[in-house]
N, C-alpha and C positions, 0 to 999 in steps of 0.2 A: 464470587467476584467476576466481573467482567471486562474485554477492554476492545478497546477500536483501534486496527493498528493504521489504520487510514480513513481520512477527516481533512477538511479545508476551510477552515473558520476566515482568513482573510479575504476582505471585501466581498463576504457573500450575504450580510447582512445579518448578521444574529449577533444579537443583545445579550452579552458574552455572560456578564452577572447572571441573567434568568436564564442562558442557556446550562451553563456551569451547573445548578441545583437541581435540572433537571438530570441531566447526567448523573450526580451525586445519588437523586431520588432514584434512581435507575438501577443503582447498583454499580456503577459502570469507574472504574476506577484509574483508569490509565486510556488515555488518547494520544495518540499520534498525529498531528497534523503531520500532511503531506505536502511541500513544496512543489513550485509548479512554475514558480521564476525566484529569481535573486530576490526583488522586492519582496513578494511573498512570503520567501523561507525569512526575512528579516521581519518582518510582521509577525510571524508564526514564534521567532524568537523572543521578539517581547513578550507577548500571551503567555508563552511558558516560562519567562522570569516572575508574573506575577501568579502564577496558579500550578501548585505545587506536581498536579494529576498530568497535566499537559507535557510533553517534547514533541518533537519537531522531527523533520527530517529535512534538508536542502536538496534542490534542482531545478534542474528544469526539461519541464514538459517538452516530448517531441513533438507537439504544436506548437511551442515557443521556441521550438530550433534555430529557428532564422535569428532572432536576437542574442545567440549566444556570441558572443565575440574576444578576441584574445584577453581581455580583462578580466569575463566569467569566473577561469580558472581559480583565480586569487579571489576574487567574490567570496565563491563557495568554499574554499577552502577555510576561510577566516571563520562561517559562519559552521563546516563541519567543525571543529575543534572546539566548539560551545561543548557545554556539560551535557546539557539534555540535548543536544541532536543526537540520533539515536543513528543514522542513516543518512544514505546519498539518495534522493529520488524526491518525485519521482521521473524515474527518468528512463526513454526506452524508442519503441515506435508505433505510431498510428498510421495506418494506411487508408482509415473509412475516408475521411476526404482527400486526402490524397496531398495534402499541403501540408508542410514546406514538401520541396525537391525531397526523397528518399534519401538519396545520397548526402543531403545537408543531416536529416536524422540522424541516419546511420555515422556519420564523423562524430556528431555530438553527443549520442550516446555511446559510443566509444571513449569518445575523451574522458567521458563523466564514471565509466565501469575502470578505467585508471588512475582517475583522482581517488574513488573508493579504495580500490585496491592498495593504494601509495598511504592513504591514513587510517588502512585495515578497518574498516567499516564495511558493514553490510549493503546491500542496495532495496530498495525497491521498484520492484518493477513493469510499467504502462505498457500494455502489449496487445494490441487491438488490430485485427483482421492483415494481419505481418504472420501469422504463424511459420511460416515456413523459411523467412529472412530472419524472425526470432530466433530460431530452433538453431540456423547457420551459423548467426553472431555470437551466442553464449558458444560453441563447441568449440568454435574459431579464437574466440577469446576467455575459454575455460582457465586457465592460468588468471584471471581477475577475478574470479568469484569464489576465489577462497574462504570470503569470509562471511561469506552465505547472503540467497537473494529471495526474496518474493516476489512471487508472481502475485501481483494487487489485482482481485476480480478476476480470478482466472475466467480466463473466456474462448480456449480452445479444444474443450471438450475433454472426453475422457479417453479417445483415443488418441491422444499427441501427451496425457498425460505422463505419461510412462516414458519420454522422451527429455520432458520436463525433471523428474523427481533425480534421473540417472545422475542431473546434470547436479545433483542438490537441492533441487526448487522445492520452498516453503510454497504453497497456497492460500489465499485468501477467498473467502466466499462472501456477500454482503446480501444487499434484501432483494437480488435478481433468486436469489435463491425460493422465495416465498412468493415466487410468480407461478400463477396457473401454467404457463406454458413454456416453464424453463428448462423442460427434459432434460437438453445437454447440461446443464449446468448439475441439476440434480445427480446425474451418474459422476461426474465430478467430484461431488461431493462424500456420492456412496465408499468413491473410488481412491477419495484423496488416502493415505496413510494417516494414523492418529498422531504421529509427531510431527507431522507436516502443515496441519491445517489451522488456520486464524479467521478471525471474527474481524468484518469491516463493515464500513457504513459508505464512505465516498461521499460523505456528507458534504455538499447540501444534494447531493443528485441520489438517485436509485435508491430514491427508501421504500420500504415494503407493503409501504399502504400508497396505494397508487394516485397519482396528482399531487401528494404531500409533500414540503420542504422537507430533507432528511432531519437525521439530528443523530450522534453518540447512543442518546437516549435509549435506542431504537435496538441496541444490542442485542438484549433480553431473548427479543421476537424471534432475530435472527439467528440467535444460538439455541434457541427453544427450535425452529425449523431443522438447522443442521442436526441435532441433533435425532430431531423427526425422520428425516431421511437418513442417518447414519443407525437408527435401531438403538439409541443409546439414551443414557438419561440425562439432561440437563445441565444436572452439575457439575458429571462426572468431565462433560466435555468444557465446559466451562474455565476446570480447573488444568484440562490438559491443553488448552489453546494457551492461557495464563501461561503454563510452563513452556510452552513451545516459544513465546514471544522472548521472553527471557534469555532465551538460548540462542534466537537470531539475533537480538538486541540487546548485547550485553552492557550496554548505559543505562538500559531502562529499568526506573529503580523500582 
């Protein structure tokens, strides 16, 4: 059995029925949509009232910073309290383009690592070319992650790893993994700990087969890799990422 714990089926255009069997055909039994705005994680809500496999998580992206506004708060609070949201997120900081202001980020995912905290939920967590303001905020606000966070795509290598795990951090690897020229990512991999590590897709972006819309589906490949570069057998990680999710995501049934 297999699962995606990050996924974004709203408004990215997939044909939810024939995506759904595809998954099913796959093996793939449990998805996680990731929120990315309010609207979003309510979209992501309905889908997972109707289809049993699916939960959600609520947030919003720190490229959606600038639209967080004093109302947010109660937004997502109503929408963490659902059955199947599993998670806060995702929620964190981007620095590749450099938008919103830093400082707008950083307010808002701070707010969002204490709404988590206050409804003991887990987080998920966006963390792109920040390493080192990453690394600052979680220490700085280690008192909030009590109730355990993932790092979604881990993407600072395997020497800021160990900086990461001290603090708690679950890893995610997805189909950047099964790229010809993902070195860093690969020793990540080697590197992660076996209770530490999860199976993701980031769907619709970064699937493994290059040009291709992602899809859940796509698991299999990417756990069939991990595994490749972990020296292990398939199933066996298969069934230990399955347990791992379980234990960040204790809604997830």
């Amino acid at each position: 059995m297999f699962l995606d714990v990050h996924a974004h089926f709203a408004e990215e255009g997939y044909d939810i029925p024939a995506e759904r069997e595809k998954i099913r055909a796959a093996g793939v039994v449990r998805v996680i949509l990731a929120g990315d705005t309010v609207a979003h994680s309510r979209m992501h809500r309905d889908l997972c009232a109707q289809y049993p496999e699916l939960y959600f998580t609520a947030g919003v992206h720190p490229s959606e910073a600038a639209g967080f506004s004093a109302g947010t708060p109660d937004e997502l609070r109503a929408l963490l309290r659902e059955g199947k949201c599993v998670a806060v997120g995702e929620i964190g900081l981007d620095y590749h383009w450099d938008t919103p202001d830093r400082r707008v980020q950083q307010s808002v995912f701070s707010a969002q690592l204490e709404l988590a905290h206050a409804l003991a939920l887990p987080v998920q967590i966006h963390s792109r070319d920040c390493c080192a303001d990453m690394l600052a905020m979680l220490r700085e606000r280690r008192e909030l992650l009590g109730h355990g966070f993932l790092m979604h795509c881990y993407s600072h290598g395997a020497a800021n790893l160990d900086d990461f795990l001290e603090l708690g951090a679950r890893c995610s690897f997805g189909g950047v993994a099964c790229f010809n020229n993902a070195k860093n990512v690969w020793e990540s991999v080697r590197a992660c700990p076996a209770d530490r590590i999860l199976s993701e897709t980031d769907s619709p972006y970064l699937s493994p087969f290059r040009g291709e819309k992602n899809t859940p589906a796509n698991i299999p490949v990417i756990v069939r890799r991990l595994a490749q570069l972990r020296a292990e057998e398939p199933e066996a990680l298969a069934a230990q990422i399955m347990e791992n999710a379980r234990v960040l995501f204790p809604k997830l049934g």
